[in-house]
N, C-alpha and C positions, 0 to 999 in steps of 0.2 A: 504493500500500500504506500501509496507516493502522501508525504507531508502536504497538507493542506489542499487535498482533494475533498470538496465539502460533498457528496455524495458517501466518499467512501467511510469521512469521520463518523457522517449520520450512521452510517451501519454500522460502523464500529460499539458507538455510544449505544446504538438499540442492541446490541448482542449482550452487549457485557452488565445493560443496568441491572439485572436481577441480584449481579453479583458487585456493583462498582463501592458500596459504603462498604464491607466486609472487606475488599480488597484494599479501601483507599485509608483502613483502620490498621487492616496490615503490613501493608508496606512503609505508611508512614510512623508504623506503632504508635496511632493513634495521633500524634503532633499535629495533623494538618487542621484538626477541632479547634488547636491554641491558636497556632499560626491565622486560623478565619479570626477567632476571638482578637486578635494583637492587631490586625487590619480594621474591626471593627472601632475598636478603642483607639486607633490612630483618627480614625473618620470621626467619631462623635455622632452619629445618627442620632434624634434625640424626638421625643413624645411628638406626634403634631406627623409628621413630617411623611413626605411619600417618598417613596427607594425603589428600586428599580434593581435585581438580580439578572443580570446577564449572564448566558448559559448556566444557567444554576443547577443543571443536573439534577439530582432528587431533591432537594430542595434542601440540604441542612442548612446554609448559610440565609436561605431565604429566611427562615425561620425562625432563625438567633438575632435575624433584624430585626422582625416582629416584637421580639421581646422589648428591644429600643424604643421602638415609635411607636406602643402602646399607649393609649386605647384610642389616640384618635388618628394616628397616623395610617397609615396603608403601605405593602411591599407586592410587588409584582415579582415576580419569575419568571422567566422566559429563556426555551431551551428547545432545539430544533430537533431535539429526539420525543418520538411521542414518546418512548420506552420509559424514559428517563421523568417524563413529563406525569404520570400515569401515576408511579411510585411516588415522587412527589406530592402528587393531590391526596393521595393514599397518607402518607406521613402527616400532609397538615391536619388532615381531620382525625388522625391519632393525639399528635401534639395540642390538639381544638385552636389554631391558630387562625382564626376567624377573618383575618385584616390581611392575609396572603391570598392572591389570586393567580393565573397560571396562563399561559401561552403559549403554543406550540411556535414559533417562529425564528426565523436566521439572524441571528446578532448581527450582522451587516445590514439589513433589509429589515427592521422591527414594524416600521408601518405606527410605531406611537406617535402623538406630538412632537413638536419638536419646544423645545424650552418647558419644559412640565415636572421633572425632578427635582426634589428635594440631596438627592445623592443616588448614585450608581457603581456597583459594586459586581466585579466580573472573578473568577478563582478558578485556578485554571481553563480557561478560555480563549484568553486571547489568541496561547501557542498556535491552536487549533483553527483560528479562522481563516480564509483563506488570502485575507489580506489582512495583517495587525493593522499596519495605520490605518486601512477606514474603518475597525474597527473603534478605534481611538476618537475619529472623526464623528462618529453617531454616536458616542458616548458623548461627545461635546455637544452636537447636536440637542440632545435629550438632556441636559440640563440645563436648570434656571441658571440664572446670572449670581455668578460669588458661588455655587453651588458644588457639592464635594465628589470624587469617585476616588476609589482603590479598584487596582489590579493583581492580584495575587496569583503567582505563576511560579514553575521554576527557572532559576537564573541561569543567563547564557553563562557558564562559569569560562573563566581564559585558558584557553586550549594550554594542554601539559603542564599546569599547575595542579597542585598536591589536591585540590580540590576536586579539579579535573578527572584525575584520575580514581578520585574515591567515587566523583559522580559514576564515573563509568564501571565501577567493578561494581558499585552498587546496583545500578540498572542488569548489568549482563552477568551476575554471578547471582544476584541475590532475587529483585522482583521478574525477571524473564524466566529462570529455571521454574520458580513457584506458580509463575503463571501455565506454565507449560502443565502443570500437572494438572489444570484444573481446564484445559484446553484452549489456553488464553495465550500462547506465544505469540503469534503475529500481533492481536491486538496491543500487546504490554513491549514488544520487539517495538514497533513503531514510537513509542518516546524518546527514544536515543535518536532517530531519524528527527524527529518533527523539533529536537532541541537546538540542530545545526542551523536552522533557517529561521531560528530564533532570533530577534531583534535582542542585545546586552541591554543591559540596563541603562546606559550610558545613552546607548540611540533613542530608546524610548522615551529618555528625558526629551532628545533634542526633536524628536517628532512630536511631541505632544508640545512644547512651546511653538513650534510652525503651526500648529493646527491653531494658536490660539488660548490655550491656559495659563490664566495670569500665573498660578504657583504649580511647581511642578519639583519632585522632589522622589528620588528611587531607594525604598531601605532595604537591607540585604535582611536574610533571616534565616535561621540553621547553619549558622556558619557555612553564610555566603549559597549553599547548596538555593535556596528558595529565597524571594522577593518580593518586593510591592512597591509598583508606582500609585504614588499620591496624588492627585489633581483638584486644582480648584479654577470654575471655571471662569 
């Protein structure tokens, strides 16, 4: 599967959602909960306010907004897998998370308003879209003026540095082999692909100031392995 074929993501994301929160607890031994929560508390989402979840997959991050912009706020989700979309809706009316609502649609192509957020928040997503900058660009699009988003993805780490190379024993020793068992290798194979055509963090500063964001700001996280650009727009 070639990186940022948006056909082939969609069927990736709908094969694997049965399995993607058990996998994405075990590979990250569960960190990526924190790592959402530390983007959250960088953002400040707060009571009132409407949020916007970009590819939000089953919804856990959808949902830990909800808790922020309780009781009069509102959080949208929007993820172009029904697969993913389905379990989702399933999860909020477990968690009774009233104030989430759901959309099947392309993070590139959302079809929302344009200026209508309060903040937007995308976690691993962007890697996956077929173009990051206009990804970047309808995020900017979709918020009000002064208005916040986080990107939470993993970092294009610098090639043959010690981190580099743990990224990579980590992916090809530890999450591919475990995926294989469960008949997940091509799907979990393709992360080390789709990381090379990864914009650094460093670019993604400098494309999101062209696009327009007054503050813009890239924090490493996991020692460097993981990231989040900040935007205000």
């Amino acid at each position: 599967m070639q990186p940022r074929d948006p056909k082939a993501i969609q069927a990736l994301f709908d094969s694997i959602a049965h399995k993607y929160d058990f996998l994405n607890d075990l590979f990250s031994f569960g960190l990526h909960r924190l790592w959402k929560r530390k983007l959250l508390s960088w953002l400040e989402p707060s009571s009132g306010e409407k949020w916007l979840d970009l590819c939000c997959g089953t919804g856990d991050l959808s949902i830990l907004l909800a808790k922020s912009v309780n009781p009069f706020g509102s959080v949208l989700g929007v993820d172009f897998s029904y697969s993913q979309i389905l379990l989702a809706k399933k999860r909020s009316l477990s968690d009774s998370s009233r104030i989430v609502s759901w959309v099947q649609a392309d993070a590139l192509k959302t079809g929302l308003p344009s200026v209508s957020f309060d903040g937007v928040v995308m976690a691993y997503g962007l890697r996956n879209l077929e173009d990051p900058e206009a990804g970047l660009k309808e995020i900017y699009r979709l918020l009000k003026p002064g208005a916040k988003a986080g990107v939470l993805d993993f970092n294009h780490v610098v090639e043959n540095s010690i981190i580099s190379f743990f990224q990579k024993f980590y992916l090809r020793k530890i999450v591919v082999p475990i995926a294989s068992l469960i008949g997940l290798k091509e799907e979990y194979a393709y992360l080390e692909r789709s990381l090379k055509r990864f914009p650094s963090g460093l670019l993604q500063e400098k494309m999101a100031k062209e696009i327009g964001f007054k503050k813009v700001e890239y924090k490493v996280l996991a020692g460097g392995l993981m990231g989040a650009l900040l935007l205000k727009a």
